[in-house]
C-alpha positions, 0 to 999 in steps of 0.5 A: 500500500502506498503512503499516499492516500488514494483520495487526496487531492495531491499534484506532485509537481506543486504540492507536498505531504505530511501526515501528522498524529495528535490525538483524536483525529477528528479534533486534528482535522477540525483544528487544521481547517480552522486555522490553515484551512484556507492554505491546506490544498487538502486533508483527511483523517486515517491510521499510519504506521501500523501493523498491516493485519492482525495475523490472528484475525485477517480484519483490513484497516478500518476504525473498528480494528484500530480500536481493538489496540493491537495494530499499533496504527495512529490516527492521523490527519495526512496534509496535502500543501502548496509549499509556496502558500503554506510552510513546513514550519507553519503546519509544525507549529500549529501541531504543537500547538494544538495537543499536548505533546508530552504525553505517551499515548494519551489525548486527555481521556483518549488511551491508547497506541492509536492517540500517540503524538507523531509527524510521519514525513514523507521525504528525507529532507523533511524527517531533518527539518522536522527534527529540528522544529521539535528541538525549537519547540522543546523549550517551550513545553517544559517536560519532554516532547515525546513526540515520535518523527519516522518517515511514513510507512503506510496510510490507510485514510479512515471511513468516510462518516469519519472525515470532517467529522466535527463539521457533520457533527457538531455536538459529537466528541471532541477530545478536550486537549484540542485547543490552540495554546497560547505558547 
């Protein structure tokens, strides 16, 4: 499978991609569209980095299987972007801004492998800038950024009932460390 998302809108000449986990999906993908959504060429909410298929259960990807918690996949929000109207570095500090990356697979009230904070890049040269951008964000958190960067393995995106989520659904659940942080 490839790492790319088969659905998103991706123009390989001009745009980019970075696929980011910070928690609950929906909150992410609520929260980049609310502040970069205007800048974002496209996004949608899946799981990456995980184990393909269970060997003891042959179940695909899908939210159901995720949440067992033996797949080790996270959800992620993948992010399609012209580098030339939106930075690496603007999509990265948002991502620090908007979860708490200091803690081990915990969101709030979300536990679990799937709720791990991560940037899962898609070429080398990002994997290093990335890097960097964490080591300028650590001073600002205080504790240790536990954040995990690894080049992306594989993306599978979520169901369609799960993409845009907090939009179709206002009153659904949002994970109460989503908000943008005054740091």
């Amino acid at each position: 499978m490839s790492a790319i998302s088969k659905t998103i809108k991706f123009n390989p000449e001009s745009d980019k991609l970075i696929t980011v986990a910070a928690g609950c999906f929906w909150g992410t993908e609520h929260m980049y569209r609310k502040y970069l959504g205007d800048k974002i060429v496209d996004c949608k909410v899946g799981f990456a980095n995980g184990n393909e298929t269970s060997k003891d259960s042959g179940d695909s990807v899908s939210y159901k299987r995720v949440c067992k918690g033996d797949t080790n996949f996270a959800e992620v929000l993948q992010i399609s972007y012209n580098p030339t109207t939106l930075t690496l570095k603007e999509i990265i500090d948002l991502f620090f801004r908007i979860h708490d990356p200091t803690t081990l697979n915990a969101q709030g009230p979300d536990q679990g492998t799937q709720y791990r904070s991560g940037i899962y890049t898609h070429s080398p040269e990002d994997f290093v800038k990335v890097e960097k951008l964490k080591q300028d964000w650590q001073p600002k958190w205080g504790n240790k950024i536990l954040t995990e960067i690894h080049a992306i393995e594989n993306y599978y995106d979520a169901e369609e009932y799960h993409q845009i989520y907090l939009d179709k659904n206002p009153e659904g659940y949002a994970c109460p460390t989503h908000y943008l942080r005054d740091i």
